[in-house]
ZAVO-926960 format. One record per residue (C-alpha): residue in three letters; y, x, z. Coordinates in steps of 0.2 Angstrom, whole numbers, plus 5000, padded with zeros to 4 digits. Each point is the difference from the previous one (the first is absolute). Layout:
AlaYXZ...
This chain:
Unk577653035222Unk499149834992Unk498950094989Unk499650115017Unk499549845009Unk498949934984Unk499150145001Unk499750005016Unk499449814999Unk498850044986Unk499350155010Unk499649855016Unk499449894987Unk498950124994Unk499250085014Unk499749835008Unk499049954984Unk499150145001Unk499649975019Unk499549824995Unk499150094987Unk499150125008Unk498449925009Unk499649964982Unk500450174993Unk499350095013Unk497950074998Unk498749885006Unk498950125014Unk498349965008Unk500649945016Unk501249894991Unk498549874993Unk498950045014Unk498949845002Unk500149965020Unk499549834998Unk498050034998Unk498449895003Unk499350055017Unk497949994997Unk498949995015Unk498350025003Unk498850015013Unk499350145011Unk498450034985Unk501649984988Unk499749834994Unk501549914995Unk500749885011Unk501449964990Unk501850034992Unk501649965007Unk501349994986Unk501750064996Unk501449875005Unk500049954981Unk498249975000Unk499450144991Unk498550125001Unk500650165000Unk499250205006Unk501050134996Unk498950184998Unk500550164993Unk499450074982Unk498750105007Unk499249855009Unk499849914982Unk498450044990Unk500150104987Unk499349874987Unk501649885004Unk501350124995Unk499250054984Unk499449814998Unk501849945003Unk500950184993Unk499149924983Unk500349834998Unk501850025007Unk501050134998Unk498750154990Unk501550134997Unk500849965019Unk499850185005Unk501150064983Unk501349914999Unk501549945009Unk500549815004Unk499849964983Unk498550044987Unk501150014984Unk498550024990Unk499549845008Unk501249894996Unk500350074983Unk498249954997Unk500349855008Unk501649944987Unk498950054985Unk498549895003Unk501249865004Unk500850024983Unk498250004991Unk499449875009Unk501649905001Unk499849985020Unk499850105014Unk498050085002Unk500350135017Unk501450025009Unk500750185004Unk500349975019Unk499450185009Unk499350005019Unk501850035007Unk500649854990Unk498949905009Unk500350065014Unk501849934999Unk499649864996Unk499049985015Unk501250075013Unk501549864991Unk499549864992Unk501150024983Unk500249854985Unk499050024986Unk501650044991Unk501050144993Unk501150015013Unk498450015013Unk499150124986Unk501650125002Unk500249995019Unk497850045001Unk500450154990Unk501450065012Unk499049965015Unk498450094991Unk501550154998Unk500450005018Unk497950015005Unk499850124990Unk501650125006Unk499449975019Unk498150034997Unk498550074992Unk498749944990Unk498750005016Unk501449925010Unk500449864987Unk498049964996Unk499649975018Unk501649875001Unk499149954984Unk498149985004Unk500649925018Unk501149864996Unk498849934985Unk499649834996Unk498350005003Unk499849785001Unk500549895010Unk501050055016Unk499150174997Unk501050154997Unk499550175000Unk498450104996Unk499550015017Unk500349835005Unk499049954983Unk498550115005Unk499849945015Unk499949834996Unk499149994984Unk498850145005Unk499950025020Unk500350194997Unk501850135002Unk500850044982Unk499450165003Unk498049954997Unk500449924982Unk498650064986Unk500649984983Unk499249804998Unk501049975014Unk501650084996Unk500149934979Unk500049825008Unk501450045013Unk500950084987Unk499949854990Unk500949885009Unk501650065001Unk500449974982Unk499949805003Unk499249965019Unk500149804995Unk499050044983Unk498950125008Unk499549915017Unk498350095003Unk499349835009Unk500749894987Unk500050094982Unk498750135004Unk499750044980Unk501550004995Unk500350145011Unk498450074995Unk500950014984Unk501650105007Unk498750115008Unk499350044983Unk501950034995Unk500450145015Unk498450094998Unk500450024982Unk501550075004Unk499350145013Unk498950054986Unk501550034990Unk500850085013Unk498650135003Unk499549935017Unk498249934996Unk499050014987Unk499349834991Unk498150015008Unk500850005018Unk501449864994Unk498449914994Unk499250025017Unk501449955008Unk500349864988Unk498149945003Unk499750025020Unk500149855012Unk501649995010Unk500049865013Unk501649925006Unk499749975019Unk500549805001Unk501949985007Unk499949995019Unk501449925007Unk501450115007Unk499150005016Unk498049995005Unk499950025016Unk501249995017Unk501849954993Unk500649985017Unk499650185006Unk500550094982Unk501949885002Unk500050055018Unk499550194997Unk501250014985Unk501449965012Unk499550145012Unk500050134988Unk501550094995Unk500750014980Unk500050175001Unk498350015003Unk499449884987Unk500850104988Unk499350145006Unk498549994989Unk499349864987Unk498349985007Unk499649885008Unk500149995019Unk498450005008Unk499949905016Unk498549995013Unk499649814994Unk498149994997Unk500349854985Unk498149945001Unk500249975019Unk501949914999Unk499349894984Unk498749945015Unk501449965011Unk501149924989Unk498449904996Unk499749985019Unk501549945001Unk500249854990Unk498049945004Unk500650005019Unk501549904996Unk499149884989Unk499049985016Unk501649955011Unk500949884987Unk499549865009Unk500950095016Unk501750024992Unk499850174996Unk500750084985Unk500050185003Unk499550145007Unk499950215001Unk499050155001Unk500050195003Unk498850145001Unk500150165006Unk498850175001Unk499950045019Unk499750194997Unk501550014987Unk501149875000Unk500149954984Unk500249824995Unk498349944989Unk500649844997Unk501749905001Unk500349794997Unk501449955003Unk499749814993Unk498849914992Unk500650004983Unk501750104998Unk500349924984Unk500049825006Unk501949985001Unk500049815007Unk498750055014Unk501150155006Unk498950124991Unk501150145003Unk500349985017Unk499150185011Unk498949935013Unk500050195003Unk501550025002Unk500749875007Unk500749955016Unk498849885013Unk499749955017Unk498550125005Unk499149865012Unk498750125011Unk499950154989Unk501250105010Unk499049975017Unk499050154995Unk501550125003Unk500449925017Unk498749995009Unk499550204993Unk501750065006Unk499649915017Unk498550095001Unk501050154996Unk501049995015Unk498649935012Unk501149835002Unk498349934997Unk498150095000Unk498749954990Unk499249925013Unk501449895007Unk499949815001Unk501549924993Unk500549825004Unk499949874986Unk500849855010Unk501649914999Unk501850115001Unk501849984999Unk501350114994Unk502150005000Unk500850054986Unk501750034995Unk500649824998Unk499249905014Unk498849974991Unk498350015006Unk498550094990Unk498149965001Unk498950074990Unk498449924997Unk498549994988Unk499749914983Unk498849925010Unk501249965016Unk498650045012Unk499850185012Unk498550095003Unk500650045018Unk499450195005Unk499650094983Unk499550204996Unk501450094990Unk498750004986Unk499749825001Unk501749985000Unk500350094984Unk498549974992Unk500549794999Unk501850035000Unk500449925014Unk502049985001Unk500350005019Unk499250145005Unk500850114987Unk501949945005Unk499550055018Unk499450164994Unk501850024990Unk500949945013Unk499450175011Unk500050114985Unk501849954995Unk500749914983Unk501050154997Unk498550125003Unk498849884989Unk501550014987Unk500150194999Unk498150024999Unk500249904981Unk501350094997Unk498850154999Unk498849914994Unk501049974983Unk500649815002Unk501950044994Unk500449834997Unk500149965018Unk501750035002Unk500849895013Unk500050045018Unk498849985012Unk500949845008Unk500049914984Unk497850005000Unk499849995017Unk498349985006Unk499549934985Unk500050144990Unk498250035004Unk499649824993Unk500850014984Unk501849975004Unk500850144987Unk499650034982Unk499050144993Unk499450024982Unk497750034996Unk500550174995Unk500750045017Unk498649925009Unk498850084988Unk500550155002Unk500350015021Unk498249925000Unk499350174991Unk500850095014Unk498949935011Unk498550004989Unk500450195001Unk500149975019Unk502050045000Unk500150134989Unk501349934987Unk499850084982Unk501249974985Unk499549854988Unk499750084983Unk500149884982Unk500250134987Unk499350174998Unk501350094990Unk501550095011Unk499049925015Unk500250125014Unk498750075008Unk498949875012Unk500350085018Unk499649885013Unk501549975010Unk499950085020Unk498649935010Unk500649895014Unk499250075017Unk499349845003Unk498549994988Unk499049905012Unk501049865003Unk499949974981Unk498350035003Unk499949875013Unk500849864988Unk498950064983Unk498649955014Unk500649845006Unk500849934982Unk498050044996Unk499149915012Unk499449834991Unk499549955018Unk501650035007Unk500949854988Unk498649905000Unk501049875010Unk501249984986Unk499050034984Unk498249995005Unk498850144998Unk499650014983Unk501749934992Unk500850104983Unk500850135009Unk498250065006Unk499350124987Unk498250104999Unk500650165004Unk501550075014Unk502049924994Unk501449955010Unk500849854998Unk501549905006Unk500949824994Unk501649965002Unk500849814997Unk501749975000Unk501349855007Unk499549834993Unk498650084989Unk501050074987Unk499150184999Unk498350045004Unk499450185001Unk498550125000Unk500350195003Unk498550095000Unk498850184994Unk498450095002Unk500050205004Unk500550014981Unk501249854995Unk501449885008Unk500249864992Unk501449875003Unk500149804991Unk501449875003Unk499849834996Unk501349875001Unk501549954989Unk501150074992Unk501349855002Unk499850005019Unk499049825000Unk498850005013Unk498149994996Unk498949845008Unk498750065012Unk499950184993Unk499950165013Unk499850184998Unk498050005002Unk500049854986Unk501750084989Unk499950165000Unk498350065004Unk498949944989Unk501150104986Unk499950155015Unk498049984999Unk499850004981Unk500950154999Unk499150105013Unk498349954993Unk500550064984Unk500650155006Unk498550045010Unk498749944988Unk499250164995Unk500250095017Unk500249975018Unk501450085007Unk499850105015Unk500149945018Unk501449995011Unk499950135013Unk499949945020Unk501850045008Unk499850185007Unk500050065017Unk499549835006Unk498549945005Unk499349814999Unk499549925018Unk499549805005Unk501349895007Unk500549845004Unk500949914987Unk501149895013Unk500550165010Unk499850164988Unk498950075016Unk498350055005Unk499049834997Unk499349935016Unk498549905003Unk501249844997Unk500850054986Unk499549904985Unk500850074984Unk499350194999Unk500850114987Unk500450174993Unk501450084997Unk500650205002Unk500850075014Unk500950145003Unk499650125012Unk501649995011Unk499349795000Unk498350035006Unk500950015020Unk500649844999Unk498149954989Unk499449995021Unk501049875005Unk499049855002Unk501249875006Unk501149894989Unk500949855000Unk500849894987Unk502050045003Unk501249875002Unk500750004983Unk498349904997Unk500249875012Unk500849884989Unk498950044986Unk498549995012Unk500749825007Unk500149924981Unk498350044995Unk498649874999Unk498850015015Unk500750175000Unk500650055018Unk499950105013Unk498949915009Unk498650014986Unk500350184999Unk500750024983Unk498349924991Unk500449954983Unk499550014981Unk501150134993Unk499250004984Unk500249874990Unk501549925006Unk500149805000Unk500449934982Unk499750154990Unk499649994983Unk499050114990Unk499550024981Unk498250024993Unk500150084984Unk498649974985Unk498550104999Unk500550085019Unk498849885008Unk499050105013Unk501150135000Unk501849965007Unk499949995021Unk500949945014Unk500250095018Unk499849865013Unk500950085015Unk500349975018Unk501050075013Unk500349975018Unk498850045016Unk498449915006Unk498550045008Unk499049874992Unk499050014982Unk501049934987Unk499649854989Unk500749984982Unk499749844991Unk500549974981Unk500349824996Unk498849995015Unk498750084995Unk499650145013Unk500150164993Unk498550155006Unk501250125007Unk500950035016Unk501150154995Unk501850005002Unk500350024982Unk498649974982Unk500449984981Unk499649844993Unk499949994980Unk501149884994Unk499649834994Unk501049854993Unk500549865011Unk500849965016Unk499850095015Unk500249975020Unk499450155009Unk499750015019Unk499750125014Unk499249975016Unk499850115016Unk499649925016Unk501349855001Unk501350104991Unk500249964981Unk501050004984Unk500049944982Unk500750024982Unk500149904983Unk500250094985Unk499549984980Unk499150094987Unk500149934981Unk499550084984Unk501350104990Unk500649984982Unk500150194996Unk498650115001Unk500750165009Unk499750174989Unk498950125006Unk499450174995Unk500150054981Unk500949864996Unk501250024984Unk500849894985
């Protein structure tokens, strides 16, 4: 019965040895040592590299099967390795019988006897130099040899060599020493790969290049023993002039957008294929940015302004051209890494756009309304109270929806919200792609149309090219491989309200109360353009694009530090306008088209009616056709939401009949940049009612013009400027001074 049990004990004992055992008896397969930790390369959309993102252990590696290897390299390596591999086992006995004669006659050790699959072992476990470790590399070459063949053991081989460096691999190698796949090796080529492996350190081609002439010489000689060449080609070979491109840093170009893209993409289908992944970057056109960049921040240093942001976008494709995320990702104490793509800001304006074309939408406003700019109060949950004003604290009083736009006026966009609805306005950039808006309508309040959530440059970028497309939203595209097919996404039946704000966000004359007509976001050829500046002057933005690009900049801090006397038309803009000069510089892009189905009548700018003989601000704006009855009306009076408004302006009343100087307000001040002289213009303008000829006086000189509104050039000083009309009369006090910075213009570059 005890001998039973012993048995029985020993059997146990046994079978849970062997299952201990067993992983390490058991042979090695393919899938077993398949490298899933790979290299990922980029390049550009003309396949220019962009840059390497390494494996977590900071290697270079790119895996490709043996059929993707030139030919030269497998007969190069073959010979200097391993020249019997394909007729023996895991061991060349001949080999190492060789190898223990010459040792004996030379009374040290002359070759080693070490076979490809050996090296292999040693490459996939780290074994001493000892005869314990020599014994347990044999067993493991045993193990590769049992579970795979010859093919399958020499591309584990060729893929996982020590090729200098953080290098490993024949790809990876090739790619970085010669710009070119393993596939396209010549035999020159190939020799000096081979080479290296036999000591990387003592072979580094940038450091020792004749010594590993020297080994070159060594493998050629023995493909010519081995029948693969003949010695004229080996001497050919031996002879020609092989340049090693210099070592580019693991990245070139766009770090933020490969560490970003790189994230988005899955490990199954970076594995997929060892070539590298080509994405729609243009890399000549994102160097200029990144170069844009850090000259438009050297610029704005004395601002307290460290960082900033760009994006640019293919209108007709969507594909990203360029992506900076910082200006210099390696510059750890400045926050380097930090995304100014994609990360989270107050948005200031730049969301007005989408208001006031989903208003339009609805026909809460038309586009010949008049909208109030004047003081207004609003309860919110709290008892607090909410009144939203200007940077500049002053209203305009009556105001066209495209004035209103155009200068970004906040009042009238929280009226316009507060008809359409928070909860409307917030559905609309849902659609739009602003998926990082994910509180409820209550927590923004009305202002969300000023800035109040957080939305990421992307996400503006991209709901900007929707309207660039005039509401038709299309897929943003940044690689080309396993992209899907561009299909734009379904047309919105609203394509001329789009239109509508395409025109308005056009119309340098429109904003020319806030930014002057001939400012950085007016260009010499059709763009839209709107800024945006958030709370305490912490982000400034400029979101923009012609018929064929959008382009969207940030510029602020990373840290949240508010900048000193810094806005989106000084930030952000000047970046905006360097970009779209550049982009434009060899051909105009097309016009925009006029909003369809409407037509383009007179009016009155205080009453959005037919003007009258007493009307003194004549404009054009589109009417629809359903607008043109109410076109007729000729009365109209101020409301009473303008009373109070009307009461606090100076010599502004009703009994004057609304005569004022609208344009420029009192204290404005206004930069002259160098080299602009003669060039850069201001609109004197005036509104109100009189029957009297109207006398304008600059510094009290009178001026030859009796029009309601002229352009005067702009000219360093200070400025008192008046307007008389009978005994009615008003006046101003403003300042031009020279700029620092010459703006950019057309075909400006670094």
């Amino acid at each position: 019965m005890r001998a039973k049990a012993l048995t029985t004990l020993i059997v146990i004992l046994l079978l849970c040895v062997t299952i201990r055992l067993l992983p390490y008896l058991a042979p090695i397969r393919t899938a077993d040592i398949a490298q899933d930790k790979q290299a990922i390369a980029f390049t550009d959309r003309n396949q220019l590299l962009l840059g390497t993102l390494l494996t977590r252990d900071r290697e270079h590696t790119a895996v490709v099967p043996l059929n993707q290897v030139s030919p030269q390299f497998i007969h190069a390596i073959l010979a200097a390795e391993d020249g019997t591999f394909y007729h023996h086992g895991a061991l060349d006995l001949k080999a190492i019988a060789r190898a223990i004669k010459d040792a004996i006659h030379a009374k040290r050790i002359l070759s080693g006897a070490s076979t490809i699959t050996m090296q292999l072992a040693r490459m996939l476990d780290s074994l001493p130099r000892t005869v314990s470790g020599k014994t347990q590399e044999i067993w493991l070459s045993w193990r590769l040899t049992a579970g795979m063949n010859k093919d399958d053991i020499l591309s584990a081989y060729i893929n996982r060599l020590p090729m200098g460096g953080n290098i490993y691999g024949v790809e990876a190698a090739s790619r970085i020493y010669f710009s070119i796949p393993a596939s396209d090796l010549n035999l020159a080529q190939a020799s000096l790969l081979a080479a290296i492996p036999n000591n990387p350190t003592y072979f580094n081609p940038y450091e020792h290049y004749q010594r590993l002439k020297q080994r070159q010489k060594y493998v050629l000689n023995r493909m010519i023993q081995d029948g693969y060449i003949t010695k004229a080609i080996a001497q050919r070979a031996y002879t020609e002039k092989v340049i090693f491109q210099s070592r580019q840093p693991g990245i070139i170009a766009a770090p933020h957008f490969l560490f970003w893209l790189s994230s988005q993409i899955p490990p199954t289908s970076l594995n997929k294929s060892s070539s590298p992944i080509r994405t729609t970057i243009n890399r000549p056109l994102q160097q200029f940015v990144e170069a844009q960049v850090q000259q438009v921040l050297t610029n704005l240093v004395a601002n307290n302004v460290h960082d900033a942001a760009a994006l640019v976008i293919d209108n007709h494709t969507g594909e990203v051209l360029a992506y900076v995320g910082s200006p210099d990702y390696f510059n750890e104490a400045k926050l380097g890494r930090n995304d100014g793509v994609q990360a989270l800001r107050q948005p200031g304006s730049t969301l007005k756009p989408f208001l006031y074309e989903l208003a339009l939408e609805k026909s809460v406003i038309r586009p010949n309304s008049i909208l109030a700019d004047v003081p207004a109060n609003y309860a919110i949950p709290g008892a607090k109270l909410y009144s939203p004003t200007d940077y500049t604290r002053s209203f305009n009083g009556p105001v066209r929806v495209r004035v209103a736009l155009a200068n970004s006026l906040n009042v009238p966009a929280v009226r316009v919200l507060e008809k359409v609805g928070v909860q409307n306005f917030l559905n609309r950039l849902h659609d739009l792609g602003f998926a990082h808006l994910t509180q409820p309508a209550e927590y923004y309040g009305l202002g969300l149309t000023l800035g109040s959530g957080e939305v990421s440059l992307w996400e503006l970028a991209k709901a900007y090219v929707t309207i660039a497309r005039f509401g038709q939203a299309i897929p943003i595209i940044t690689t080309f491989s396993d992209s899907p097919p561009i299909r734009a996404g379904e047309p919105r039946p609203y394509g001329t309200t789009w239109q509508l704000i395409v025109d308005m966000l056009s119309d340098r004359y429109a904003r020319a109360t806030a930014f002057g007509v001939d400012s950085v976001l007016n260009l010499p050829f059709a763009a839209a353009v709107k800024t945006g500046t958030s709370s305490n002057f912490r982000d400034t933005w400029t979101v923009g694009f012609s018929s064929d690009y959008t382009v969207a900049t940030w510029v602020g801090n990373f840290d949240g530090e508010p900048m000193r006397q810094v806005s989106g038309v000084t930030g952000a803009a000047p970046l905006w306008n360097r970009i779209m000069l550049h982009l434009h510089s060899s051909q105009e892009p097309a016009n925009f088209p006029s909003p369809s189905g409407m037509v383009k009548l007179p009016m009155c700018a205080t009453s959005g009616l037919k003007p009258t003989p007493s009307c003194t601000s004549v404009v054009e704006e589109y009417f629809s056709p359903e607008d043109k009855s109410s076109y007729e009306r000729l009365q109209f009076n101020l409301p009473g939401e303008y009373d109070e408004w009307l009461a606090r302006q100076n010599q502004f009343n009703l009994a004057s009949n609304n005569f004022k100087i609208l344009s420029p307000h009192n204290r404005d001040f206004f930069l002259l940049y160098p080299g602009e002289e003669g060039k850069q213009k201001l609109e004197f303008k005036l509104g109100g009612i009189s029957s009297e000829p109207v006398e304008w006086r600059l510094n009290g000189e009178k001026l030859d013009t009796s029009a309601n509104a002229l352009f005067w050039t702009l000219r360093p000083g200070s400025w008192t400027l008046s307007a008389k009309s009978g005994e009615i009369s008003d006046k101003v006090t403003f300042q031009v001074q020279l700029a620092n910075i010459k703006p950019t213009r057309r075909g400006f570059s670094y």
